[in-house]
C-alpha positions in Angstrom: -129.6 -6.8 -31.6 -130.4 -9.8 -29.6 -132.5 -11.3 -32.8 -129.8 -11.3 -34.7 -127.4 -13.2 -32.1 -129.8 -15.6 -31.7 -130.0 -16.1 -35.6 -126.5 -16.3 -35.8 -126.4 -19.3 -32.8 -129.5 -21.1 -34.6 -127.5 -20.2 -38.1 -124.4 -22.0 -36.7 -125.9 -25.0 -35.4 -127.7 -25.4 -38.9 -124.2 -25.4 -40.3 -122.9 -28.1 -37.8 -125.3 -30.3 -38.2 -125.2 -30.5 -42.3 -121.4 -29.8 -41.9 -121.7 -33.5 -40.1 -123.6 -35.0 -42.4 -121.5 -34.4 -45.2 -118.4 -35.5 -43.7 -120.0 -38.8 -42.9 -122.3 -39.3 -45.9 -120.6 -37.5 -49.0 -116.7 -36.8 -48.3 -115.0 -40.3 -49.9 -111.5 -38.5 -48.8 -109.7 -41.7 -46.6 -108.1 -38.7 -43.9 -112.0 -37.8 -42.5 -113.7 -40.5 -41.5 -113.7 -40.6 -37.5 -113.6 -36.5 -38.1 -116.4 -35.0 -36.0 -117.6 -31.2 -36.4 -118.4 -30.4 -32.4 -119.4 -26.6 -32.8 -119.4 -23.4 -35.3 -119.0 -20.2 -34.5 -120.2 -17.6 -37.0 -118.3 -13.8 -37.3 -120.7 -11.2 -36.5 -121.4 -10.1 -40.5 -121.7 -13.4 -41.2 -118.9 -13.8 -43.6 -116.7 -16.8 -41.6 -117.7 -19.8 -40.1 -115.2 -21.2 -37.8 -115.6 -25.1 -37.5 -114.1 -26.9 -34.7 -113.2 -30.7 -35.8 -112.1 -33.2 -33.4 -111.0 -36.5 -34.2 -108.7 -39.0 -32.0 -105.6 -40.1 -32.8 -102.3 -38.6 -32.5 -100.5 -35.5 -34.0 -99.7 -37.1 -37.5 -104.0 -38.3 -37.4 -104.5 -34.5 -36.3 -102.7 -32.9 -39.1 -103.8 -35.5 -41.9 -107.2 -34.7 -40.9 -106.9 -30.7 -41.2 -105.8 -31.4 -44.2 -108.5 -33.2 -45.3 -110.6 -30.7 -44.3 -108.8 -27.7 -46.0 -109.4 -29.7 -48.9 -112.4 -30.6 -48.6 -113.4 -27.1 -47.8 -114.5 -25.9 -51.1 -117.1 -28.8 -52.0 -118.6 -28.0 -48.0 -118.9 -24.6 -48.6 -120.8 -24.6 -51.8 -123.1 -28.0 -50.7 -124.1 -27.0 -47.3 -125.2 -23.2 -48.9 -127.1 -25.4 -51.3 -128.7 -27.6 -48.5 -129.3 -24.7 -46.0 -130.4 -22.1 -49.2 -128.0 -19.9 -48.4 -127.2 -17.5 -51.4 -123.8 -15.9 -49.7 -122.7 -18.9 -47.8 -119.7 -18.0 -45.6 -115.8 -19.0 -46.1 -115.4 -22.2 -43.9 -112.2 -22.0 -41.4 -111.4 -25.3 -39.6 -109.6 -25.4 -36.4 -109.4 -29.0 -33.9 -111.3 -28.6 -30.9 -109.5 -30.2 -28.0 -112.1 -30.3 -25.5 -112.6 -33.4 -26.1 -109.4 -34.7 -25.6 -108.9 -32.4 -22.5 -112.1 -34.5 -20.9 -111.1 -38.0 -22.1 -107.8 -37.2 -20.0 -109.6 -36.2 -17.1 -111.7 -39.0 -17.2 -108.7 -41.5 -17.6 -107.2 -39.4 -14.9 -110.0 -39.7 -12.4 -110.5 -43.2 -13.5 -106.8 -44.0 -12.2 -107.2 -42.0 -9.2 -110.7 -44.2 -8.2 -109.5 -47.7 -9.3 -106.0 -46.8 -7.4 -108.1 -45.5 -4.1 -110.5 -48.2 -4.4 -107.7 -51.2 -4.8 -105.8 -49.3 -2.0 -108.9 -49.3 0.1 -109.7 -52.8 -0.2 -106.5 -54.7 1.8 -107.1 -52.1 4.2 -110.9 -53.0 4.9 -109.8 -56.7 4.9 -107.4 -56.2 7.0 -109.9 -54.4 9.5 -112.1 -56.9 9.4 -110.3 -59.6 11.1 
């Protein structure tokens, strides 16, 4: 049971990786470059590979780029089975991953709160000082 979880994890990597080298060496489609694969998840039989895409930009960037993919999602399937030898390679679903976008807010976030604390901080030490 556990080989074939840890087949499935080293499967799905596999799959990221040439999944991410298509997009930025074959796909010619205008809506995917800046599109990044960041994980897939493979079903237990093996049948579906979930692949989670982020890319920056705003809802209209988010939607243009899902719909890249869709498209694109034939020409994937059949070259990364070809690149990975894969003789039943499984239907690609593509969903955006927002984690990335959840951290780059908490960074900006905690950036504001340090550069606020630290410009707060400094009249106050000055002043203290004389």
């Amino acid at each position: 049971m556990r080989d074939s979880a840890v087949r499935r994890e080293r499967l799905a990597e596999a799959m990221r990786e040439v999944l991410s080298e298509l997009l930025l060496t074959e796909i010619k489609d205008p809506r995917l470059p800046g599109v990044v694969i960041s994980a897939v998840e493979l079903s237990g039989d093996l049948k579906l590979a979930r692949a989670y895409f982020s890319v920056f930009g705003d809802e209209e960037r988010e939607r243009q780029a899902a719909e890249g993919l869709q498209q694109a999602r034939g020409f994937l399937r059949r070259e990364s089975a070809r690149r990975m030898r894969i003789h039943n390679p499984p239907d690609l679903e593509f969903r955006r991953d927002k984690g990335f976008e959840r951290a780059d807010r908490i960074q900006r976030i905690l950036d504001d709160i340090t550069g606020h604390s630290a410009q707060g901080s400094g009249p106050q030490e000055g002043g203290g000082d004389d």
